[in-house]
C-alpha positions as CSV (number, residue, x, y, z in Angstrom):
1,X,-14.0,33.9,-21.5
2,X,-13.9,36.6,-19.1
3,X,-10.9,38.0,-17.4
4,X,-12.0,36.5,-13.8
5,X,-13.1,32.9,-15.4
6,X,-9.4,33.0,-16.5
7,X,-7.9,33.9,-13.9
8,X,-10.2,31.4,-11.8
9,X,-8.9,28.6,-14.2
10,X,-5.4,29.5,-14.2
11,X,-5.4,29.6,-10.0
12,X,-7.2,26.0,-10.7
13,X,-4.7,24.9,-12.6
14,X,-1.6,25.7,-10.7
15,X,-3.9,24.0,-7.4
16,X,-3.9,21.0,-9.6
17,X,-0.3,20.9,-10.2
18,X,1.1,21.5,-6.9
19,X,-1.1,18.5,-5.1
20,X,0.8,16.6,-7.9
21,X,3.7,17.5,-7.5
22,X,3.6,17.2,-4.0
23,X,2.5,13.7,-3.8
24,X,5.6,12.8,-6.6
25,X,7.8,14.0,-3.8
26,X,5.9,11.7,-1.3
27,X,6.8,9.2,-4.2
28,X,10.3,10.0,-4.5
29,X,11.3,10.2,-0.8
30,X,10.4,5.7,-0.9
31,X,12.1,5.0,-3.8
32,X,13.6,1.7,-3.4
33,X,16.1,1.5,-5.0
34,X,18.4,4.4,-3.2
35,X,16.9,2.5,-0.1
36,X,18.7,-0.4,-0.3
37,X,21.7,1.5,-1.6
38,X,21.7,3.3,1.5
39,X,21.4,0.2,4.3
40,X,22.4,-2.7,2.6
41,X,26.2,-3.0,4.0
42,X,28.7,-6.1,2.4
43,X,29.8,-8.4,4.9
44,X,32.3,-10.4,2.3
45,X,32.5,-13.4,5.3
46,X,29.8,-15.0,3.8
47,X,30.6,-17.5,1.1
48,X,27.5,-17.0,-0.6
49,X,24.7,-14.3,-0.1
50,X,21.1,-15.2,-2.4
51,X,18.8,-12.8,-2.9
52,X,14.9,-13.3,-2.4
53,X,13.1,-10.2,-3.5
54,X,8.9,-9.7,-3.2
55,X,6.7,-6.9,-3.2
56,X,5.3,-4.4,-5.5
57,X,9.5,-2.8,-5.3
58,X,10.8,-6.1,-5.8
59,X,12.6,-5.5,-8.7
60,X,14.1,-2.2,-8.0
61,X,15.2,-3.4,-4.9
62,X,17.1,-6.5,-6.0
63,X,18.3,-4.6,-9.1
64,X,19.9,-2.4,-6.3
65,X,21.3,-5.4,-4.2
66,X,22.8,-7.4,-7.2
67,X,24.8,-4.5,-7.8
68,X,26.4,-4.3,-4.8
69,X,27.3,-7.7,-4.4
70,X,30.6,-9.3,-5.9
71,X,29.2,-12.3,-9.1
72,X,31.6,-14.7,-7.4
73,X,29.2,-14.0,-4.2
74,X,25.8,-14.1,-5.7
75,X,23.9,-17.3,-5.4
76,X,20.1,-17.8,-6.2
77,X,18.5,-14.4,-6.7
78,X,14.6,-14.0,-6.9
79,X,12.0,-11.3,-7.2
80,X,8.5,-11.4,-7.1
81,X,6.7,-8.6,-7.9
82,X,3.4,-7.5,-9.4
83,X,2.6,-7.6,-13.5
84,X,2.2,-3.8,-13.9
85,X,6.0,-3.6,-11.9
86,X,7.4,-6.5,-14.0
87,X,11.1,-5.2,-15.0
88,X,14.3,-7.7,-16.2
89,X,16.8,-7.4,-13.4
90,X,20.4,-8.7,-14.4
91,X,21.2,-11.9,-12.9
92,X,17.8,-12.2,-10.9
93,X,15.0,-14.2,-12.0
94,X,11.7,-11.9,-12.0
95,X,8.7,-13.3,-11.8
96,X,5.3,-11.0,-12.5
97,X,2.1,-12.7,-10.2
98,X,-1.3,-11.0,-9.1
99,X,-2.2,-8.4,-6.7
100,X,-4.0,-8.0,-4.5
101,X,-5.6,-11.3,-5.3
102,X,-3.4,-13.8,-4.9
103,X,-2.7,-16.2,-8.2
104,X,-0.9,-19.4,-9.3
105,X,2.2,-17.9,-10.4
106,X,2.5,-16.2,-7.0
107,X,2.1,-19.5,-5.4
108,X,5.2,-21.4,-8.1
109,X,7.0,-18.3,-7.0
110,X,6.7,-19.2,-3.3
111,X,7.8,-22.0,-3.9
112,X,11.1,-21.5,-5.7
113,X,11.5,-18.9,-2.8
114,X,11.0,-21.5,0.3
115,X,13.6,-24.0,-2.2
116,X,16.1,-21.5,-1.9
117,X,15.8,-21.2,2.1
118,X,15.5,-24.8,2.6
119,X,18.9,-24.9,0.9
120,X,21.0,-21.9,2.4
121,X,23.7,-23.6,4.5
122,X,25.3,-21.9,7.5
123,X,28.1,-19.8,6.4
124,X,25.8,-17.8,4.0
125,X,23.3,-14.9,3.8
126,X,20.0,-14.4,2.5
127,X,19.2,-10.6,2.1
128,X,15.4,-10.8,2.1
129,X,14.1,-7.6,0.3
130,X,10.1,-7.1,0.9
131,X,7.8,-4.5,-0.1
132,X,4.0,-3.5,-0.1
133,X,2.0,-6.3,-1.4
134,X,4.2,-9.2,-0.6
135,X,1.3,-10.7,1.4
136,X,-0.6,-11.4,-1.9
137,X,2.2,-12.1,-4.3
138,X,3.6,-15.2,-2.8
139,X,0.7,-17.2,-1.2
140,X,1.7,-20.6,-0.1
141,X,-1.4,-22.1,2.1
142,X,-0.1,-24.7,4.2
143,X,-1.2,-28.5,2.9
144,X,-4.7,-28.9,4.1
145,X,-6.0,-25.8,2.5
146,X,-6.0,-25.2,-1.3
147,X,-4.8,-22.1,-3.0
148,X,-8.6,-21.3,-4.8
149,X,-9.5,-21.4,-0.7
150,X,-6.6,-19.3,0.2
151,X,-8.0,-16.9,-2.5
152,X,-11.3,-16.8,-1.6
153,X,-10.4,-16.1,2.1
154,X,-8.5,-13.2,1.1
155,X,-11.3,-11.8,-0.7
156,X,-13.8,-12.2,1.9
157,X,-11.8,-10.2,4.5
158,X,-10.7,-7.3,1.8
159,X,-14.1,-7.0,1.3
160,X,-15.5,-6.8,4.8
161,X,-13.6,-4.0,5.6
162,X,-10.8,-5.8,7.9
163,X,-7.1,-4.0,8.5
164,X,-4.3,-4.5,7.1
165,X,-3.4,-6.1,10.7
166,X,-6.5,-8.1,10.8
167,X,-5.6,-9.3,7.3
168,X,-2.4,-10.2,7.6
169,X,-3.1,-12.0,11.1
170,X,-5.1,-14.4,9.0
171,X,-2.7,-14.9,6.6
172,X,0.2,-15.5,8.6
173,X,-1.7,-18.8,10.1
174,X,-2.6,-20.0,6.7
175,X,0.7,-19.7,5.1
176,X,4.1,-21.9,5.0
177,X,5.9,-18.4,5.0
178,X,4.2,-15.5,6.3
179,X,4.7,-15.0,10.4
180,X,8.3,-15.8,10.8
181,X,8.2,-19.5,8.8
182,X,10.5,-17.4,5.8
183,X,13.1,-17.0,8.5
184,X,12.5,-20.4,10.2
185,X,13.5,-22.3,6.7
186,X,16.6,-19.7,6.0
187,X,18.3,-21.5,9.1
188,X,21.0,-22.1,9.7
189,X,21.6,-19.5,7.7
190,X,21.9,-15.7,8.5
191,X,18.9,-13.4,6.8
192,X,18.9,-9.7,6.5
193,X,15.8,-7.9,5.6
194,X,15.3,-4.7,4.0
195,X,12.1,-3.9,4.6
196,X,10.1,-1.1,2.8
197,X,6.6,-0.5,4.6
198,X,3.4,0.2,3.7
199,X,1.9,-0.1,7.4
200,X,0.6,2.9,9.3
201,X,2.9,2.3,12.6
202,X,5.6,0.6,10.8
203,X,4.8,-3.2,12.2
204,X,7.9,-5.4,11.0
205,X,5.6,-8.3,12.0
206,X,3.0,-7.0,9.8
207,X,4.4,-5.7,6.7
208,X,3.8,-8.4,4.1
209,X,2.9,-10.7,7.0
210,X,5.9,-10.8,8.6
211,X,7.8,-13.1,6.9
212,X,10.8,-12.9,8.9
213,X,9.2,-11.4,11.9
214,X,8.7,-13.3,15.2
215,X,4.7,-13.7,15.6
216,X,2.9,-12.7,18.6
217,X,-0.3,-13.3,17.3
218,X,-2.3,-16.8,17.8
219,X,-4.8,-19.0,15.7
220,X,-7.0,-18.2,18.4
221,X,-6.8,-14.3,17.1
222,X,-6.9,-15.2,13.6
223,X,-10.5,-16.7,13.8
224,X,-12.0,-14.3,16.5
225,X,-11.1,-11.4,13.7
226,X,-13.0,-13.8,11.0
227,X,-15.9,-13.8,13.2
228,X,-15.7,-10.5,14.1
229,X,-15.9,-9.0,10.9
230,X,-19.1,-11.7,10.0
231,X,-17.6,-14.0,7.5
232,X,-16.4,-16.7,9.5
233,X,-19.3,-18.8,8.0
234,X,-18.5,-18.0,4.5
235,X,-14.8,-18.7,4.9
236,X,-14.1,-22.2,3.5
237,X,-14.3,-25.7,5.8
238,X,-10.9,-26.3,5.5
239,X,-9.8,-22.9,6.9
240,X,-12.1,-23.2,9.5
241,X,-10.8,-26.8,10.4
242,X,-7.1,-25.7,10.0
243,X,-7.3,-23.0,12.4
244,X,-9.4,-24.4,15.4
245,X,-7.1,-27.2,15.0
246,X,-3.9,-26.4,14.6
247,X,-1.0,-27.6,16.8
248,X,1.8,-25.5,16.4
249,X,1.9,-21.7,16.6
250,X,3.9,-19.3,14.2
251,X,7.4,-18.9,15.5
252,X,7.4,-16.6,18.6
253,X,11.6,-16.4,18.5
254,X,13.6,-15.8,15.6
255,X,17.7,-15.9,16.1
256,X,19.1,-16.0,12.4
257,X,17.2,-12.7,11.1
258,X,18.7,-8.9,11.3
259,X,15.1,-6.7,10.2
260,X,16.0,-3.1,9.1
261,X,13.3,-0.5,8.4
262,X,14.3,1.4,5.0
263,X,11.5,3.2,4.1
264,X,7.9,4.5,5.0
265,X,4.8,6.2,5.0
266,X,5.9,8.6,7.4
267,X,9.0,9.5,5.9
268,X,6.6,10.0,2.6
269,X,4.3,12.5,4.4
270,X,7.7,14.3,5.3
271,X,8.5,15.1,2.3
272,X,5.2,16.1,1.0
273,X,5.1,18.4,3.8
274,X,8.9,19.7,2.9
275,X,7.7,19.9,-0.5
276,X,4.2,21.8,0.2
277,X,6.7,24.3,2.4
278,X,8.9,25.2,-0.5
279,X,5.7,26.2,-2.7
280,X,4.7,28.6,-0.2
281,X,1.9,26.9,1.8
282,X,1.4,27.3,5.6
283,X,1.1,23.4,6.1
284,X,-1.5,21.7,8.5
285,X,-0.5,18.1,9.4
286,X,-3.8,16.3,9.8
287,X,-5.3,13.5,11.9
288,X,-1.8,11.4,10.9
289,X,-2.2,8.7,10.7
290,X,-5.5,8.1,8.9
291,X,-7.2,5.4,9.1
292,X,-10.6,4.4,9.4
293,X,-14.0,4.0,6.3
294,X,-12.8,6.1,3.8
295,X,-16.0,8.1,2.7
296,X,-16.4,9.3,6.6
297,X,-12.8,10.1,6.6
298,X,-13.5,12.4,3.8
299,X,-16.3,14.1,5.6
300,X,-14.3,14.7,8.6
301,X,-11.3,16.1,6.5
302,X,-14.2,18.5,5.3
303,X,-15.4,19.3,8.7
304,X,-11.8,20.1,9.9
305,X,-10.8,22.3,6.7
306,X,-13.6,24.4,7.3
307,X,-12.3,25.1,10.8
308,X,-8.9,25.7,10.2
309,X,-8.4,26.6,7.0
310,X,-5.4,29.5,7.3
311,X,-6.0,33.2,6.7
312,X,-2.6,33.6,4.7
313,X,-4.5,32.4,1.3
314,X,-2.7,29.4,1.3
315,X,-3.0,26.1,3.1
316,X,-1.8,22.5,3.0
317,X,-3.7,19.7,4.9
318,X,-1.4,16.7,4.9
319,X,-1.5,13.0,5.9
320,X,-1.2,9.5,5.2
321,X,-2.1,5.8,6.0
322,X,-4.7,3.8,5.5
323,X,-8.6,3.5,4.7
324,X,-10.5,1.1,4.5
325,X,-13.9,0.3,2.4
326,X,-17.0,-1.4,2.9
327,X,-18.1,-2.7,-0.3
328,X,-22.0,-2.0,-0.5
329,X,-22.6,-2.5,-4.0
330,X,-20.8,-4.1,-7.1
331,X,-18.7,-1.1,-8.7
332,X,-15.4,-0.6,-9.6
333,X,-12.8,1.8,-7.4
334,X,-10.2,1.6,-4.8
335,X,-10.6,3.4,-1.2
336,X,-8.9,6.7,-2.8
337,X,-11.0,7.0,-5.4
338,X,-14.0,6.8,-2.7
339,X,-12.4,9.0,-0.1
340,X,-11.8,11.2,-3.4
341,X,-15.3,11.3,-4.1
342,X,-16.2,11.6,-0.7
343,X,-14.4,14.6,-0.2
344,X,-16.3,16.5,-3.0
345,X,-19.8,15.2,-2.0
346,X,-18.7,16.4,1.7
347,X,-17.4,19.2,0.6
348,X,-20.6,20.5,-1.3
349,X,-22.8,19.3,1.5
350,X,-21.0,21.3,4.0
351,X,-20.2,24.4,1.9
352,X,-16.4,24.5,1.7
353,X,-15.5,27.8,0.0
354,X,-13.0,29.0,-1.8
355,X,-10.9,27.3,-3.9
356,X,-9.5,23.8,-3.1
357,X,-8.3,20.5,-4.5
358,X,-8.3,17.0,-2.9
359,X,-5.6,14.2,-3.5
360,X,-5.7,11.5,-2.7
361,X,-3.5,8.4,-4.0
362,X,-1.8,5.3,-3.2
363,X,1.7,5.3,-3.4
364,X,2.2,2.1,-5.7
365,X,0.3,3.8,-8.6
366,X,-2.6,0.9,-8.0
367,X,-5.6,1.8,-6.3
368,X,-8.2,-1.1,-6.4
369,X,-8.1,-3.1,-8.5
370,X,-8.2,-0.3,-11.5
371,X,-5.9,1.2,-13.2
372,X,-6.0,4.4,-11.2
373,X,-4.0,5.5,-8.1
374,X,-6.7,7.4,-6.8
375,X,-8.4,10.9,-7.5
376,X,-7.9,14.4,-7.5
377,X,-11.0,16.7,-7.2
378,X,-11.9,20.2,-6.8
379,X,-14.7,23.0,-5.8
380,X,-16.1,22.1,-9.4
381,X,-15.9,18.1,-9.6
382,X,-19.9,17.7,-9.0
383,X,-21.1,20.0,-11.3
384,X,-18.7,18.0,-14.3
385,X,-19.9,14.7,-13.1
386,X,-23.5,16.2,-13.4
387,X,-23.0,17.8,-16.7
388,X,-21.9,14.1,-17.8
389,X,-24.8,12.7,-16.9
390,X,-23.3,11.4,-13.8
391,X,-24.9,10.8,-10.4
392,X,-21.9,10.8,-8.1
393,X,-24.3,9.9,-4.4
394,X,-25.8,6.9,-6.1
395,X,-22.0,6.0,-7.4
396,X,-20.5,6.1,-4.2
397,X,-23.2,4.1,-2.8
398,X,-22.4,1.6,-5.3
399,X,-19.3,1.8,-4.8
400,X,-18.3,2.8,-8.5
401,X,-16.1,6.0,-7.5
402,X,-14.1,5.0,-10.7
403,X,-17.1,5.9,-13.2
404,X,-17.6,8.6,-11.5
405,X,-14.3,10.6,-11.3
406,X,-13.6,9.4,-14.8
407,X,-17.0,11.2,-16.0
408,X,-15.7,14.6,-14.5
409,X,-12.2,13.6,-15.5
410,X,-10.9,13.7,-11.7
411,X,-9.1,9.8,-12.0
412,X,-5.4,10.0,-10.3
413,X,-3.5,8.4,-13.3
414,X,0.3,7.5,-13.2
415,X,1.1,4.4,-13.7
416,X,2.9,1.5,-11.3
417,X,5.4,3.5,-9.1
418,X,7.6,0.5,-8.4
419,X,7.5,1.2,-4.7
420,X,4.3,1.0,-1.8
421,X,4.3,3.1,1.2
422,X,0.3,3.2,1.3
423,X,-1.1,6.3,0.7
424,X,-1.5,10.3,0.6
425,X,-3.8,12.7,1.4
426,X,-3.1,16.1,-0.2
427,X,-5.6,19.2,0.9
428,X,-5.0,22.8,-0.9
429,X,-6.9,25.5,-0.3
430,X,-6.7,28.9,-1.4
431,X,-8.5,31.5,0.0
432,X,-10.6,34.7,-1.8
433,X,-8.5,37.2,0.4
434,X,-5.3,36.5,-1.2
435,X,-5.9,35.1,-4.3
């Protein structure tokens, strides 16, 4: 190997670990359990204060809680949370169900969950602890509408390429919990929610369906978004009975419930910035947040590196939210590994120059429905993925960015994070002049 080819690879290398070590801090800054350390404050005039945990931090966060609060004072104490974040919790019953399809154990979880609000009496609190993925992790479709129905909705709208809003708007008119109705059963009973959020915008009413949120949105909204997006056809009879019909709206006015906003996506892109700082970059905050299909995302994160890419040698494009993806074909991914895959298609198609790597990851660890949290490319992804035998264009239109970035060896890979702030989008370029 030639002097240049190692100093190329060593320059690669150190690339490759500051994107990751960048995004940890992303990690690190929503960790949930020094979150509820931080805002949960004990009010000891309650004679009883139960804990009812769900989300993808579900355990952390009641592990966190149960600490802080006196044994003679804790009553029922739940958590919900997905299998890959399943943890035993002192004197809280966990409970592992599916993500992001929702499951049968999610639904028994639900409800032991609405059981323990029914039966919260005045002079107690229920500190409601909710996280990314909540939505999917305690389904309870209201009686007319089965859970395999419930299910089958969800799937059509993550597949069509609706928002998390749009989602969730559905949800929260099929569901005996979502849109306030968590809060509606805790009364007369006081219920605090910590609430970490994996919502671009930080919508309380949104994040995990707003469980104890006040609704603004209508049944009317929830099937003109079905139509919309074309599925409201293949969306089962009974859903599309239950919400033309429906009588009584989501609750509009919530008195019992205190909602506190402990953690975020933007406070996660702050500290990836901080963090890209501190390793010497001259840090470009981009299109924050992002949003939108996540292979022309990529091409436009291209288009705008080329423009203003820094002349000090080093750069750091950063943002966060998130994309969306229209599935096209039958492969296996999640919207990072697209936008991942994207990126280095664009990037070659475009002529990007000099050297750069491309993260892009959720936050939870889970991206799809694989086992990866996303992907991490470079100036020389193609070319492995071709040497492999790989096609990556007729991959991505397949949707299958998973075989391809595990050809080149490019898959994002660290395991359930026990927290969900969506994701991160991690640009590093390094220019010729200065390297």
């Amino acid at each position: 190997m030639s002097l240049k080819n190692l100093l190329w690879r060593l320059k690669m290398k150190s690339l490759h670990e500051n994107a990751t070590q960048i995004f940890h801090a992303g990690i690190a800054a929503a960790n949930p359990y020094d979150a509820v350390k931080k805002h949960f404050i004990l009010n000891e005039n309650f004679s009883k204060i139960h804990i009812i945990a769900f989300g993808k931090a579900a355990c952390a966060m009641a592990n966190a809680a149960q600490k802080m609060i006196p044994t003679n004072l804790l009553g029922n104490a739940i958590a919900v949370t997905n299998y890959e974040n399943v943890v035993a919790v002192e004197n809280v019953e966990v409970i592992g169900a599916s993500h992001p399809l929702p499951n049968l154990a999610g639904f028994e979880a639900a409800k032991k969950i609405a059981q323990i609000a029914k039966n919260a009496k005045t002079n107690e609190l229920v500190l409601v602890l909710i996280s990314g993925g909540g939505s999917a992790l305690i389904p309870y479709p209201v009686d007319s509408i089965s859970l395999d129905e419930k299910i089958a909705t969800t799937n059509l709208l993550l597949s069509c390429g609706a928002t998390i809003h749009e989602i969730n708007c559905v949800r929260k008119h099929l569901s005996e919990l979502k849109g306030g109705n968590l809060a509606k059963l805790i009364a007369p009973a006081q219920c605090y929610a910590l609430i970490l959020s994996d919502v671009l915008g930080d919508d309380l009413s949104v994040i995990a369906s707003g469980t104890t949120v006040a609704d603004e949105s209508t049944f009317a909204e929830a099937v003109v978004i079905l139509k919309t997006k074309n599925v409201w056809n293949d969306v089962p009879q009974s859903v599309r009975n239950y919400l033309e019909q429906a009588i009584s709206e989501t609750p509009k006015v919530i008195k019992n419930v205190e909602n506190t906003l402990i953690g975020s996506n933007a406070m996660s892109v702050e500290a990836a910035v901080k963090t890209a700082q501190s390793l010497g970059y001259e840090v470009i905050r981009y299109d924050y947040p992002l949003c939108g299909e996540a292979r022309d995302v990529a091409e436009k994160f291209v288009l705008a590196a080329k423009s203003k890419s820094s002349e000090n040698g080093k750069t750091a494009f950063i943002t966060g939210g998130e994309t969306t993806v229209t599935l096209r074909g039958n492969g296996k991914g999640g919207r990072n590994q697209e936008m991942a895959l994207a990126f280095a298609i664009a990037a070659e198609k475009h002529g990007l120059a000099d050297e750069w790597v491309f993260l892009s990851g959720g936050t939870d660890g889970i991206d799809g429905v694989s086992s990866a949290a996303g992907g991490i490319v470079d100036n020389e992804t193609l070319q492995r993925m071709k040497t492999a035998g790989t096609n990556p264009v007729e991959l991505l239109e397949n949707n299958d960015s998973y075989a391809a970035l595990k050809s080149s060896n490019d898959l994002l890979m660290t395991g359930a994070t026990g927290t969900n702030v969506a994701d991160l989008q991690i640009l590093l370029i390094q220019t010729e002049k200065n390297s």
